[in-house]
TIKOLVO-190578 format. One record per residue (C-alpha): residue number from 1; residue in one letter; x, y, z. Coordinates in pm, whole numbers. Last residue first. Layout:
% TIKOLVO-190578
{NUM 'A' {X Y Z}}
...
END
This chain:
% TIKOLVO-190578
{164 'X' {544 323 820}}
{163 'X' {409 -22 837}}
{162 'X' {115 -202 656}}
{161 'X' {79 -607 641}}
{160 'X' {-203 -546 899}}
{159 'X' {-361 -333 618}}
{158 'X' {-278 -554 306}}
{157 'X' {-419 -876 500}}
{156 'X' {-250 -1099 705}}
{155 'X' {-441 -1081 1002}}
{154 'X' {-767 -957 935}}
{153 'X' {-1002 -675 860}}
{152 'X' {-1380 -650 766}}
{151 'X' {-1502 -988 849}}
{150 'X' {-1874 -991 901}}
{149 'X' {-1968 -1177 1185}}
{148 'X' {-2267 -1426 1247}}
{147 'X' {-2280 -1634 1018}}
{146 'X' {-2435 -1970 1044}}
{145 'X' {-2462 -2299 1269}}
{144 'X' {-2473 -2454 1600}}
{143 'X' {-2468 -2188 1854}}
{142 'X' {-2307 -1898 2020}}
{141 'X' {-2378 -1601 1864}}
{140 'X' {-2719 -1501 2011}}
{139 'X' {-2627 -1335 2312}}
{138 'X' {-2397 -1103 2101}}
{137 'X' {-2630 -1035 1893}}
{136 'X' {-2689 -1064 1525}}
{135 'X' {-2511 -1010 1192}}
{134 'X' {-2201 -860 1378}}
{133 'X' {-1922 -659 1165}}
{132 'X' {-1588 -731 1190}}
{131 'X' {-1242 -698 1303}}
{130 'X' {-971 -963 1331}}
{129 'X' {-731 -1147 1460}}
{128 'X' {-687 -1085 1857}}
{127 'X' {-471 -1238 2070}}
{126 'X' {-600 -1385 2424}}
{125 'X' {-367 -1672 2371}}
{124 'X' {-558 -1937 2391}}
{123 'X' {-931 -1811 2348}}
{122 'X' {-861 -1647 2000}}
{121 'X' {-1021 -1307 1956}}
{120 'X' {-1225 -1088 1695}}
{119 'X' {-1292 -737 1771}}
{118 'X' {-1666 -645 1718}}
{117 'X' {-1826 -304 1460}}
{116 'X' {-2196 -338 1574}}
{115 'X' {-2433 -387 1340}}
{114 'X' {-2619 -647 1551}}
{113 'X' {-2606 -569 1887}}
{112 'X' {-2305 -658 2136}}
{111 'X' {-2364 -600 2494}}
{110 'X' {-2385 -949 2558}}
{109 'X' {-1992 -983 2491}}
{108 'X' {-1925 -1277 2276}}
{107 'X' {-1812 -1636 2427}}
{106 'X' {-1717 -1960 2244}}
{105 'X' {-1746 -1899 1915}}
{104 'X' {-1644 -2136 1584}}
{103 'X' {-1948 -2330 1592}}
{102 'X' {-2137 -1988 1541}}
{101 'X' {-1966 -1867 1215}}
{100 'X' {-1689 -1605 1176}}
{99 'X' {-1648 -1475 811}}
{98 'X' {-1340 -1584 662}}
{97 'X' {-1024 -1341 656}}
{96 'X' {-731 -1617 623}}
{95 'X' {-683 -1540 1009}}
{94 'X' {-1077 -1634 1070}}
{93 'X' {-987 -1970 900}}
{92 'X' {-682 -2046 1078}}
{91 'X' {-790 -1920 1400}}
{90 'X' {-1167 -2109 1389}}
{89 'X' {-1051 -2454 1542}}
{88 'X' {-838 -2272 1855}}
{87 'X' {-1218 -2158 1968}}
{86 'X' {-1327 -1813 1912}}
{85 'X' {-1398 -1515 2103}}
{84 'X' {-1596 -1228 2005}}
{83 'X' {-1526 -885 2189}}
{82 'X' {-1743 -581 2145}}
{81 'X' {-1664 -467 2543}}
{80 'X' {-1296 -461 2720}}
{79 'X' {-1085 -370 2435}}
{78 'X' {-721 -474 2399}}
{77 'X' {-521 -164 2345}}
{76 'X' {-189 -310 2204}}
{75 'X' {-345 -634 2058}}
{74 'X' {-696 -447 1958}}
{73 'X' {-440 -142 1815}}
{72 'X' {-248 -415 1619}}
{71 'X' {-605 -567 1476}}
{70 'X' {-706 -222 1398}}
{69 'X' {-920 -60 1597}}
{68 'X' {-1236 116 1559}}
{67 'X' {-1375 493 1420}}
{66 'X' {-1682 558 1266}}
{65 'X' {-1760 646 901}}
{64 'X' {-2053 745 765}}
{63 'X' {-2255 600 475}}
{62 'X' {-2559 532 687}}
{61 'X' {-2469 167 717}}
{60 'X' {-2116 218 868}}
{59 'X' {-1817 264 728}}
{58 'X' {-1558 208 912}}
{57 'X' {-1230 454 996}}
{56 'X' {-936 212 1135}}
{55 'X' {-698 316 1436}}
{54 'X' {-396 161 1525}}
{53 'X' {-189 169 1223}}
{52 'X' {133 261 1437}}
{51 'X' {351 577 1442}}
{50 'X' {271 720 1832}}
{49 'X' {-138 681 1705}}
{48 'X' {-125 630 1325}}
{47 'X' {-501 642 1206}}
{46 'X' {-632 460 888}}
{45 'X' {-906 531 630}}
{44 'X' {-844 159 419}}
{43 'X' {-969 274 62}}
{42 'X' {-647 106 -86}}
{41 'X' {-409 177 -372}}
{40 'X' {-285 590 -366}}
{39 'X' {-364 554 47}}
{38 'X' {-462 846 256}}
{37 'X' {-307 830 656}}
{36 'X' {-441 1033 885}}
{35 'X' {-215 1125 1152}}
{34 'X' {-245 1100 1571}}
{33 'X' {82 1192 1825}}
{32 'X' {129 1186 2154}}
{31 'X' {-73 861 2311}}
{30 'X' {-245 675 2590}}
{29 'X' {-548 546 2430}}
{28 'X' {-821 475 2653}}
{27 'X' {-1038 191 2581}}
{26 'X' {-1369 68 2746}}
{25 'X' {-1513 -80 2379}}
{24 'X' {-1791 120 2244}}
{23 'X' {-1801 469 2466}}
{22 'X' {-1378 472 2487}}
{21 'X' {-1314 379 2112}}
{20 'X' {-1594 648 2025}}
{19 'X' {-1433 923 2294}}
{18 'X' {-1120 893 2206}}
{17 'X' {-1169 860 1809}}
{16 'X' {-1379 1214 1849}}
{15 'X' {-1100 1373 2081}}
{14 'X' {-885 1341 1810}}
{13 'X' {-1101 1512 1538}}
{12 'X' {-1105 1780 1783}}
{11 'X' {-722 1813 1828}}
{10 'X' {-683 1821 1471}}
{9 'X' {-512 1524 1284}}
{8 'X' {-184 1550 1153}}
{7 'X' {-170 1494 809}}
{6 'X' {-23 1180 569}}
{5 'X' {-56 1167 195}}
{4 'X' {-71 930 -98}}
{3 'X' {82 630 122}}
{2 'X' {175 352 -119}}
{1 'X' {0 0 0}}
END
């Protein structure tokens, strides 16, 4: 991915990613420095915080775009609400950027309403592998069969592959 250009971001546009990333999933990030990053070969809307791809812009169904983590800002801020956790059976495919299905899950955060924007977990490790969109509840993911989160970004793909 070639950067097309990179800006500082004002201190209100900041405050805006604090306050979203705090409100959905109990984070506080803890840095100095916040730039937009514009791709020439990607429509990823990304956020360095202290340097790092942290910070994601989503689109969400009324066209706007709200802020999440990345799958490096969910490992170095891990959230505390919007968190889907699968089993050690559903890393390989949820790494390769599948869509996460029931079988797969063994806990998701009650809170979670379908829409949401979730952070994707493995149970062994506590490392997190993706980001998605939920189909349904978070009280109704566990089961048997069917989709139930959107992948949106993943380990190993073109964005988590990004450095500065």
């Amino acid at each position: 991915m070639n950067v097309k250009s990179r800006h500082h971001l004002r201190a209100d546009a900041v405050a805006e990613i604090e306050d979203a990333l705090d409100e959905r999933l109990g984070v506080s990030l803890d840095a100095d420095s916040f730039e937009k990053v514009e791709f020439d070969d990607s429509d990823w809307n990304v956020v360095l915080v202290d340097g790092e791809p942290h910070v994601l812009y989503v689109e969400n169904d009324a066209g706007d775009d709200e802020p999440f983590l990345t799958v490096q800002g969910a490992n170095a801020y891990p959230p505390e609400r919007n968190v889907v956790t699968v089993d050690a059976g559903a890393i390989s495919f949820v790494s390769d950027g599948a869509d996460v299905m029931r079988p797969g899950i063994v806990e998701a955060d009650d809170g979670i309403e379908a829409g949401d924007l979730v952070a994707i977990n493995e149970e062994g490790h506590g490392k997190f592998l993706a980001i998605g969109r939920a189909k349904t509840g978070g009280d109704d993911m566990v089961g048997d069969s069917g989709k139930v989160v959107e992948s949106i970004h993943h380990v190993g793909d073109d964005l988590f592959e990004f450095s500065v």
